[in-house]
C-alpha positions as CSV (number, residue, x, y, z in Angstrom):
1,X,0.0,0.0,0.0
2,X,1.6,3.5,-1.3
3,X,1.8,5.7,1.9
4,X,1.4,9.9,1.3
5,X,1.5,11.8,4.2
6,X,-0.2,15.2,4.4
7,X,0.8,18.0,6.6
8,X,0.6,21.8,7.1
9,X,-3.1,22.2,7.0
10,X,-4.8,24.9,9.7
11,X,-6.6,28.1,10.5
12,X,-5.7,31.3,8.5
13,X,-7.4,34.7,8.3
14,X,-8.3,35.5,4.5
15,X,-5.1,37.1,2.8
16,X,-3.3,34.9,4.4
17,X,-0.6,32.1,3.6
18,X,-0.3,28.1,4.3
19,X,2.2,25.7,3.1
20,X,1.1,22.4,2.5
21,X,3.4,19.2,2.2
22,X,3.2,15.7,1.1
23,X,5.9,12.9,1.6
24,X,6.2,10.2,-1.3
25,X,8.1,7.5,-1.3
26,X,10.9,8.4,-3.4
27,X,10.8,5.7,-6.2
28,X,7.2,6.8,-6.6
29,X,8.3,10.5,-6.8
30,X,10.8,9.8,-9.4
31,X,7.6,8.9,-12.2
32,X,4.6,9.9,-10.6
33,X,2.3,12.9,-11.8
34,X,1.6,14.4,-8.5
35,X,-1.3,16.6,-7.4
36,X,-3.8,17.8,-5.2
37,X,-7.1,18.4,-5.0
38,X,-9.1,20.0,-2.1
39,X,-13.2,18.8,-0.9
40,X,-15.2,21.6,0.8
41,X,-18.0,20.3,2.6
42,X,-21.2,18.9,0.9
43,X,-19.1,18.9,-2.1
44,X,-17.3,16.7,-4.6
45,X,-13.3,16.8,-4.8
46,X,-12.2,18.9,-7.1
47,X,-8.5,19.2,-9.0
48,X,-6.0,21.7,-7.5
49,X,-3.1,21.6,-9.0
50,X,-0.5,19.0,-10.9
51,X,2.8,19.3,-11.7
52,X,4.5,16.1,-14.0
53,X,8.1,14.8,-13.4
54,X,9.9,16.9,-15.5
55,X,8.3,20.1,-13.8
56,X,5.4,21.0,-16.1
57,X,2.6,22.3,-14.2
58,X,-0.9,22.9,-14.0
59,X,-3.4,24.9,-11.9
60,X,-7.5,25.3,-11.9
61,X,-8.6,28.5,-12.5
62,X,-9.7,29.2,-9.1
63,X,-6.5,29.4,-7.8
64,X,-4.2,30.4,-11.0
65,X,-1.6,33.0,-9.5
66,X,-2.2,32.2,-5.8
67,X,-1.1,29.0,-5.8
68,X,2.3,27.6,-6.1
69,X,2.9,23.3,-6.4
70,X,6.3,22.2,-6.4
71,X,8.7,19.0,-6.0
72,X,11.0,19.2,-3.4
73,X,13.3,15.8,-4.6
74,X,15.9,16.1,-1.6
75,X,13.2,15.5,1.0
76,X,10.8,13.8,-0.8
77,X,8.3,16.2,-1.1
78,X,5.4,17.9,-3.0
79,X,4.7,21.3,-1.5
80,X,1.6,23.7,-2.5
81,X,2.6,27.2,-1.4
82,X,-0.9,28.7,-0.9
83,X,-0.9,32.5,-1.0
84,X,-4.1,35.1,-0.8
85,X,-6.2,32.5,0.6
86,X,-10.0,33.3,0.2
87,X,-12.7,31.6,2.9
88,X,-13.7,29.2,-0.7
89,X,-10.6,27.5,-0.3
90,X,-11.9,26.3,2.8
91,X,-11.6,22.5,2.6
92,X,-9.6,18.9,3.1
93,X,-6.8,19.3,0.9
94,X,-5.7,15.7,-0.5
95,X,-2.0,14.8,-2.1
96,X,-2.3,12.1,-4.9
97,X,-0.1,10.3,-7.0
98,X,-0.4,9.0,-10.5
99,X,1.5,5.7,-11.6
100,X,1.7,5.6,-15.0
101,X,2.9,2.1,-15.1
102,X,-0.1,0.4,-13.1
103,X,-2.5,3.0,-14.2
104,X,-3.2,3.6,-10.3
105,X,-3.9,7.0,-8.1
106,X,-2.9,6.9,-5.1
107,X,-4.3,9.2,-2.5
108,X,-3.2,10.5,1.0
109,X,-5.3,11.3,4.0
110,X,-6.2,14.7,4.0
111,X,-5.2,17.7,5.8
112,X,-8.3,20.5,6.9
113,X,-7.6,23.6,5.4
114,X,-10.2,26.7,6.9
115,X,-9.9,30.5,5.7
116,X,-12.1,33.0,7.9
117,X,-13.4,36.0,6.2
């Protein structure tokens, strides 16, 4: 079973800044299109943001030039930088990883992400 472990999630005024992080095992992170996708309440989950091995990236338009991902290979790490957060980014942020060799996502357990007006 592929472990990714969430962290980073909290409690941040709107304007404000979080820093989410995932840890992948680091043969996975070596081939794996990683992303992450946040769940507000009562609703489905929704794409985030991706970024593929060799760095290309990709963002939703809700959160196009707030949001940063990024692979952090030396600690085995996906990071989303989250900047100007607005209370509709409120949610459980998840970290998921794409093998393209079994043709499986993988998914990590959440972390609770809440923006206050």
């Amino acid at each position: 079973q592929v472990l990714l472990v969430e962290s980073g999630g909290g409690f941040v005024q709107a304007g404000g800044s979080l820093r989410l992080s995932c840890v992948v095992p680091e043969i996975l992170l070596r081939f794996a299109t990683m992303a992450w996708y946040s769940q507000a309440p009562g609703k489905q989950r929704e794409f985030v943001a991706s970024i593929m091995v060799h760095g290309t990236t990709k963002y939703s338009d809700s959160v196009k030039g707030r949001f940063t991902i990024s692979r952090v290979s030396a600690k085995n790490e996906v990071w989303l930088q989250m900047d100007g957060l607005k209370p509709e980014d409120t949610g459980v942020y998840y970290c998921s990883a794409f093998n393209p060799i079994k043709n499986e996502n993988y998914w990590g357990q959440g972390t609770q992400v809440t923006v206050s007006p």
